[in-house]
N, C-alpha and C positions, 0 to 999 in steps of 0.2 A: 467807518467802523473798522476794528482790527479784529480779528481773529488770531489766536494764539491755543495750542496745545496745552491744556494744563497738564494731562498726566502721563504724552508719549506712550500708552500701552501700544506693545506690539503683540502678535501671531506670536511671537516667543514669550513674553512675558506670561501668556494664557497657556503655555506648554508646551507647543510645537513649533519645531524647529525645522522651518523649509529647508534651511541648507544640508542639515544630517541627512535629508530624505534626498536632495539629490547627488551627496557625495555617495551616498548608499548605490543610488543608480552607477554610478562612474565606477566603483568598488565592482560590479558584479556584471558589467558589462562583459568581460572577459570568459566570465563564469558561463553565461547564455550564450555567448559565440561559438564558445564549443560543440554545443547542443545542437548548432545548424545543421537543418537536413536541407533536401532536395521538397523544394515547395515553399521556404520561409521566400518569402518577399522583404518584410522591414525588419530593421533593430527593435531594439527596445526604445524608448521616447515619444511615440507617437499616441493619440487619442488610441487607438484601436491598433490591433494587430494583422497583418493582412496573409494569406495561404492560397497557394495555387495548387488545388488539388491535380488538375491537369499535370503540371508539372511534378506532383508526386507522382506519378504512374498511372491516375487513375481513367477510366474509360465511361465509365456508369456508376459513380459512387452512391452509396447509400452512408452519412453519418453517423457517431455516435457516441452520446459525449457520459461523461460518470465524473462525478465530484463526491466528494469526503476529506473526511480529516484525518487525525490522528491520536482521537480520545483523550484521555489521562496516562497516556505515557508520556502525552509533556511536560505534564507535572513531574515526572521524574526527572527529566532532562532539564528541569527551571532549577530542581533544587537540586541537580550536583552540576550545575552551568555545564555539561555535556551537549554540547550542542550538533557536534559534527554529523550525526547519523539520521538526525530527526526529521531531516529534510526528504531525505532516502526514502522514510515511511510514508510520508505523505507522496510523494509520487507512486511507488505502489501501491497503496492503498485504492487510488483512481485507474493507473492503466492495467493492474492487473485483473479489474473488474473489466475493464474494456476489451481485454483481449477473451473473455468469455462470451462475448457476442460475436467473436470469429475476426473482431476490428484489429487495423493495428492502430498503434496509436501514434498520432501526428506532431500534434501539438498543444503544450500545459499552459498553465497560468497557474501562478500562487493569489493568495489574498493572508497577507502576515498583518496584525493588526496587537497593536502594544503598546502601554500607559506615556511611554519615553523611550525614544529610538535610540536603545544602545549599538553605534555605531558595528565595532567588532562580533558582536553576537548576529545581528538579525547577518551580516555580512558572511559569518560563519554558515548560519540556516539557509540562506539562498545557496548557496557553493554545493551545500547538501542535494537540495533541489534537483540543481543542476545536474549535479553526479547521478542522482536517479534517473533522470532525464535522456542522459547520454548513454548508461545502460540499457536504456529502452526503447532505445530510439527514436525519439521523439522529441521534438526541439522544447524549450521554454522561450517563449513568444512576448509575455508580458505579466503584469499581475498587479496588484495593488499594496502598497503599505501605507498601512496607518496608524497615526500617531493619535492617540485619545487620552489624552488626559483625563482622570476620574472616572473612565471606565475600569481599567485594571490596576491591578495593587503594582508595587515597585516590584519590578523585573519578570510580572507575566507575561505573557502574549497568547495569542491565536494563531491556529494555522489551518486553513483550509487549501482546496486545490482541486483544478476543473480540468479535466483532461475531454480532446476530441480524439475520434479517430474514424477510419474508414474504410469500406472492404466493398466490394464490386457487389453490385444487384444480386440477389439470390446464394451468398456465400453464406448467411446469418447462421449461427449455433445459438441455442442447441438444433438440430436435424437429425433425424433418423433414429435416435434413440431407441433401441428393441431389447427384447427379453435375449440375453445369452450374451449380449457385449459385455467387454469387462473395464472393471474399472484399474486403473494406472495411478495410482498415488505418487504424489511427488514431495520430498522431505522437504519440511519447511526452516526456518534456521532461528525458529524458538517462540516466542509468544507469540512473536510480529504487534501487529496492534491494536488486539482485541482482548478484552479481558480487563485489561487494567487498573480496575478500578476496584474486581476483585484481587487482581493481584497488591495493589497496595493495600490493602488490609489484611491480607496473609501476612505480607510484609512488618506490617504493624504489631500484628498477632506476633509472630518468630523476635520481636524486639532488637532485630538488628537494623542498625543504622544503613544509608545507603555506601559509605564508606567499608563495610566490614568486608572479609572475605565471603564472595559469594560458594554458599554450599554445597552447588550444585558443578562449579566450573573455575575455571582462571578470573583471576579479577576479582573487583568491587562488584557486589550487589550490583550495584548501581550500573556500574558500565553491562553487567551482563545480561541486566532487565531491559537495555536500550540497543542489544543488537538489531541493527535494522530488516525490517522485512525484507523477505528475500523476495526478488523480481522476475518473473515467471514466462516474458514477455516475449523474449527473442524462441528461448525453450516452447512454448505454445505456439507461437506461431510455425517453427518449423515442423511441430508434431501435425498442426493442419495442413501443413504443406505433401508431408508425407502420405497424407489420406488416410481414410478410414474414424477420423475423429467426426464421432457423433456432438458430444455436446464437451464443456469443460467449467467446472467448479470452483470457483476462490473461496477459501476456507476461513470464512473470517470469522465474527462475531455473528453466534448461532451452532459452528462448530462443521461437521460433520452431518447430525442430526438433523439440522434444519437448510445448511447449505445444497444439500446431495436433490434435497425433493427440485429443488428450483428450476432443475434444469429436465425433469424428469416427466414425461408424459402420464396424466392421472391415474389410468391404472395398471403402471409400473413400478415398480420399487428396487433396492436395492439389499445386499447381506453381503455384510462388511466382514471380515475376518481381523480382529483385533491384534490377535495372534502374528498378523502379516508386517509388520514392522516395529523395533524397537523402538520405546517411545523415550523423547529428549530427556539427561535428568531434571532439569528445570520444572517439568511437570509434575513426577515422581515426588520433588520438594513441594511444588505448591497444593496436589492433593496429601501429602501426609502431612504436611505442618498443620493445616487448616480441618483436615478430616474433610475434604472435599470427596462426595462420591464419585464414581463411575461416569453416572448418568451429566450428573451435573459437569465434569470434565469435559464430557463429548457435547454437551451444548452449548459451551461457554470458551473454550478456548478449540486450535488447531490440533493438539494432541500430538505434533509433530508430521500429519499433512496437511500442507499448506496448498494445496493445488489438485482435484483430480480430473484425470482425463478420461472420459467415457469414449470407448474403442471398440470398432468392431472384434471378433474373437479371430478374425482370419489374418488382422492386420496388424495383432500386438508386437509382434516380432519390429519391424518395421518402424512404427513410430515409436518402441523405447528405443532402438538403436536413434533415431533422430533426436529425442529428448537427452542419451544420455553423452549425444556429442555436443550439446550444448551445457555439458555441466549436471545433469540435473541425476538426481537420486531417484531412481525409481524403483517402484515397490507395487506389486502387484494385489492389492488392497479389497478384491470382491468384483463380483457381477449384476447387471440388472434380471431383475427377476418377475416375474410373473404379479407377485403378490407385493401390495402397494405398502410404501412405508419405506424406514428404514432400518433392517435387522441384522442384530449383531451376536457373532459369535467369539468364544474363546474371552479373553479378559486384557482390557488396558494394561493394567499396571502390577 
């Protein structure tokens, strides 16, 4: 008996191409080396990725990991091929929720998943990654890419992203939280990654393409809807180092309104002073183009902060000067109070 191939189908001919996935690895090697901290044991290439917590400092750790994406701002970033930043948002998006549990963060992983591996683009995205990564201190370890053919149209993709981190027994935030701390607003550097999908229909509504000039700022639409989230990581952590940090907020999607309760003991609340910071134009445009109200602005987008840190009242001095050697903007945004909820004075916009 002979046996003969009649049709040669390969792994390529059905879509996917092993070797773009592993020149991708070879491309981005460089990328993740950067990211090494103190604790990485392997490269990249191995089934699993391995951590010596030991070796990062720790004595008694306690774990803690947070994963998310980066919504429909990538549909922005697919349809004017801007790729450089996106990667950015997706690592903040994960460690800046982690360092809300007092964690730092150690070590990411991506999962990029898309119909055809265009080589230059996802190569672009990881670099992104990376870049986040390294601002935050915290390595990129490993992650997945996949190629799926007739899952996604020509030149979508997906981005998720799992972040660990770790802080010694008994450090967790929120803590202590009481009536009379105040809260510390920290400026955020525009939508960041929430909102998007109203924001594309403002978009739509205004009839400007992503090419036009944006109304609000320098640039395209486009480029200035895709600033990347600002990374809040090194700044929080050294405002908990400084002491006196009861609990801390990432202001994401929910807003203010619904982000502030989360960290708040039930019958506690907070009164926000609206009045206490300029708000970005970017927001100014996308409530008057669209007639977005008030209410709906502060449950739906950052409003322009992106971070707050609940502080005791005796130690505010203290940790803004700690926050504001790290870059950050601060803004002294309200107190917790007695009476539960969240209540606001003075007016957004």
């Amino acid at each position: 008996m002979t046996s003969e191939t009649k049709n040669g189908l390969t792994y390529a001919d059905a879509g996917v191409d092993i070797d773009a996935g592993n020149a991708l690895i070879d491309r981005i090697k460089p990328a993740a080396a950067r990211t090494k901290r103190s604790g990485v044991m392997d490269g990249l290439g191995g089934f699993g990725a391995l951590f010596d917590l030991k070796a990062a400092g720790y004595s008694d750790p306690i774990l803690v990991g947070a994963t998310d994406g980066v919504g429909t701002k990538l549909r922005i970033a697919i349809d004017t091929g801007n790729y450089d930043t996106i990667g950015i948002d997706l690592v903040a998006m994960c460690v800046n929720d982690l360092v809300c549990q007092g964690a730092e963060p150690l070590f990411f992983l991506d999962y990029f998943a898309t119909g055809k591996l265009e080589l230059n683009a996802a190569t672009t995205i990881i670099e992104g990654i990376a870049e986040g990564c390294a601002q935050s201190g915290c390595a990129l370890i490993g992650g997945e890419t996949a190629e799926m053919p007739g899952m996604y149209s020509e030149g979508d993709f997906d981005l998720a992203g799992f972040a660990v981190g770790a802080m010694e027994r008994g450090a967790s935030l929120p803590d202590g939280v009481q009536e009379g701390d105040v809260l510390l607003g920290l400026a955020s550097s525009g939508v960041h990654s929430n909102g998007y999908s109203l924001v594309r229909k403002v978009v739509e509504m205004s009839g400007l393409e992503w090419s036009a000039n944006a109304p609000f700022s320098d640039g395209t639409l486009g480029q200035a809807l895709l600033a990347p989230t600002r990374l809040y990581v090194k700044s929080a952590l050294a405002a908990i180092r400084s002491g006196g940090v009861h609990a801390l907020a990432h202001i994401t999607g929910g807003g203010l309104t619904e982000n502030l309760p989360r960290v708040l003991p039930e019958n506690l609340g907070v009164q926000i002073d609206l009045n206490a910071w300029q708000v970005p134009p970017v927001f100014r445009w996308l409530s008057e183009t669209a007639g977005i109200p008030e209410g709906e602005m502060l449950k739906t987008f950052n409003s322009g902060i992106g971070m707050v840190v609940v502080v005791a009242a005796d130690q505010v001095a203290s940790v803004t000067q700690a926050l504001e050697s790290e870059g950050e903007t601060v803004l002294r945004v309200g107190e917790v109070t007695a009476k539960s909820g969240v209540h606001y004075t003075g007016a957004l916009l």
